[in-house]
N, C-alpha and C positions, 0 to 999 in steps of 0.2 A: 350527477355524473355517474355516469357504469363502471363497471368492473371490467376487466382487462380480461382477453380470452383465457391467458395465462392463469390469472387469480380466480378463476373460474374453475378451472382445471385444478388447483391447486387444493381447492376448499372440496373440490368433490372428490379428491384424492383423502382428504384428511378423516371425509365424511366417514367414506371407505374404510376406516383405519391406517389407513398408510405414514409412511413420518412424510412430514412436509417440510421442502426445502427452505422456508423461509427460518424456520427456526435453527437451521445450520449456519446462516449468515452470519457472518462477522467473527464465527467461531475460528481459530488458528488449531485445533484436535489436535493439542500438542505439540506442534509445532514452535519450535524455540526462533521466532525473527529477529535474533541478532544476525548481525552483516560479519560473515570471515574474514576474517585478517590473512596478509599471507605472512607465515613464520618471517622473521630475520635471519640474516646471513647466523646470528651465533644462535639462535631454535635450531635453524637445521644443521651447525657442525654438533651441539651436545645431543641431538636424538640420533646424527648415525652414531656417535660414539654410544654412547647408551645402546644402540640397537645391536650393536655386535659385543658384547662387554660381555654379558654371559653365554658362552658356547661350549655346552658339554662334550664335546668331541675332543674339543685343545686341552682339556682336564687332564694331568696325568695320573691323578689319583683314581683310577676307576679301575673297576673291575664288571664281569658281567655274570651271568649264569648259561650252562649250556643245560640241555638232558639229550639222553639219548638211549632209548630201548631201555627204562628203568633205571638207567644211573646217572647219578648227578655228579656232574663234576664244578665247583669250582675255583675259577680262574684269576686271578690277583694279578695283578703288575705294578 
């Protein structure tokens, strides 16, 4: 039986130095193949809630810093 044009090609690639695709086969390079789930109704009411929970802006404890021409001022409230 012959060799296949393919595997011809393949073996004179490798002669070459080349990588050769047959020893990529079957490899997943990382790839995680678990199948995704889609969230449930209570995954996605506790990650918006989680997702807006902390918002530094609603904070009334804040303060910030200004400068301006060499002098610093700051700003408390």
């Amino acid at each position: 039986m012959s060799t296949s044009k393919a595997k011809k090609i393949r073996q004179k690639l490798e002669k070459q130095g080349k990588l050769n695709p047959e020893l990529m086969r079957g490899s997943w390079m990382g790839v995680n193949p678990i199948v995704r789930t889609m969230p449930t109704l209570k995954q996605k009411v506790s990650h918006l809630h989680k997702k807006h929970k902390r918002n530094p802006g609603l904070d009334s404890n804040d303060s910030f810093l200004y400068t301006h021409f060499n002098k610093i001022l700051l700003i408390s409230s």
